[in-house]
N, C-alpha and C positions, 0 to 999 in steps of 0.2 A: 590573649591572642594565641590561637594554635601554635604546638610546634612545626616542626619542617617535614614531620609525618604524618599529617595529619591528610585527609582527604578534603575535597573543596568542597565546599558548601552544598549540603543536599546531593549529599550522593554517597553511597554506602559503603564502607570498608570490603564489602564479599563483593563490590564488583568486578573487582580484576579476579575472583573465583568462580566468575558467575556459572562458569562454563561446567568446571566442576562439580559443584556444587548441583546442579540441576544433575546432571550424569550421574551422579551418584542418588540422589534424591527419586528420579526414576528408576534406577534399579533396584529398589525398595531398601536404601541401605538407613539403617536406623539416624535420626537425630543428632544421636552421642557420636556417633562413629563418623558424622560429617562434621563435628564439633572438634572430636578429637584430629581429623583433618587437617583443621584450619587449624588448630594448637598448631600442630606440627612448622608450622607453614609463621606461626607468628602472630597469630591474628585467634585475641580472644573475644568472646562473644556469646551470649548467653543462649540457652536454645528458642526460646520464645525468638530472639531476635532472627535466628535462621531460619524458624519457621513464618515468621514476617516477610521474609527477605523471596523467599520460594514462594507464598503466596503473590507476591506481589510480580513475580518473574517467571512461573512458571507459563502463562498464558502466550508470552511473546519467545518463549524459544523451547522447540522440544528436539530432545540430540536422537530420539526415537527416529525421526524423520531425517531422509538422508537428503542435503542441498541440490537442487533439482537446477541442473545446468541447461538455457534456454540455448538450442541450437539455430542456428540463423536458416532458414530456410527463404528458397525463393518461392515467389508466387506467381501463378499468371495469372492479371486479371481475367476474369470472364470477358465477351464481349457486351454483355448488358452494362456491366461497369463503362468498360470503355469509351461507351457509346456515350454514360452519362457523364465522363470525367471531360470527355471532350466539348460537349453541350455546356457543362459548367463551366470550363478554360474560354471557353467563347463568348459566353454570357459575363464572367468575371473580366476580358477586353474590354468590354462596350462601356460606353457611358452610365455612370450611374443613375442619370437624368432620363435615360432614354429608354433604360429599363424597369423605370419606374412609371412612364407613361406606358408603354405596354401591355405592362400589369393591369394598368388602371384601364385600359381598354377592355382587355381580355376580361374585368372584372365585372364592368360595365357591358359587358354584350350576353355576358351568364345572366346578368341580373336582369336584363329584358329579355331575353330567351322564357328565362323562368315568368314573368309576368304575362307574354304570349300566349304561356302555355297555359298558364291561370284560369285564361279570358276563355 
């Protein structure tokens, strides 16, 4: 049974360093010296396992990149929007039965139109 330090199943001792450890790692800092880091810090670990650890982490955070804050902006729709939002709020009222015969009309006057024009 683990002790009371141990980390939970499937999940890696350098993740509370994750942050670190990549920071350091992009800034081309050697192997040893992010080893000797994490000595400091409590935490031994061979270098293959850090460099396991950055393979495996390196694709999902880079500290190079600075957190891109989304500002809330308002919109106006266009009026071609408009037009259609309203058309759709109208259409989504009616009966769903009743715009289903519609269709089937509309579907069926294209389909002799086009046979009309056949002949």
């Amino acid at each position: 049974m683990p002790g009371k330090d141990s980390t939970p199943p499937f999940q890696s001792k350098l993740t509370p360093y994750r942050n670190e450890i990549l920071k350091a790692w992009f800034r081309r800092q050697p192997l040893r010296e992010i080893q000797a880091m994490l000595q400091k810090r409590g935490v031994t670990i061979s270098l293959p396992g850090i460099s396991l650890f950055i393979k495996r982490h390196k694709d999902k955070y880079d500290p190079r990149t600075t957190p891109q804050t989304k500002k809330p902006r308002s919109v106006k729709p266009s009026k071609g929007i408009e037009k259609s939002l309203k058309k759709l709020d109208e259409l989504l009222a009616r009966d769903t039965k009743e715009v289903a015969r519609e269709y089937d009309r509309k579907r069926s006057r294209a389909e002799y139109n086009k046979k009309v024009e056949k002949q």
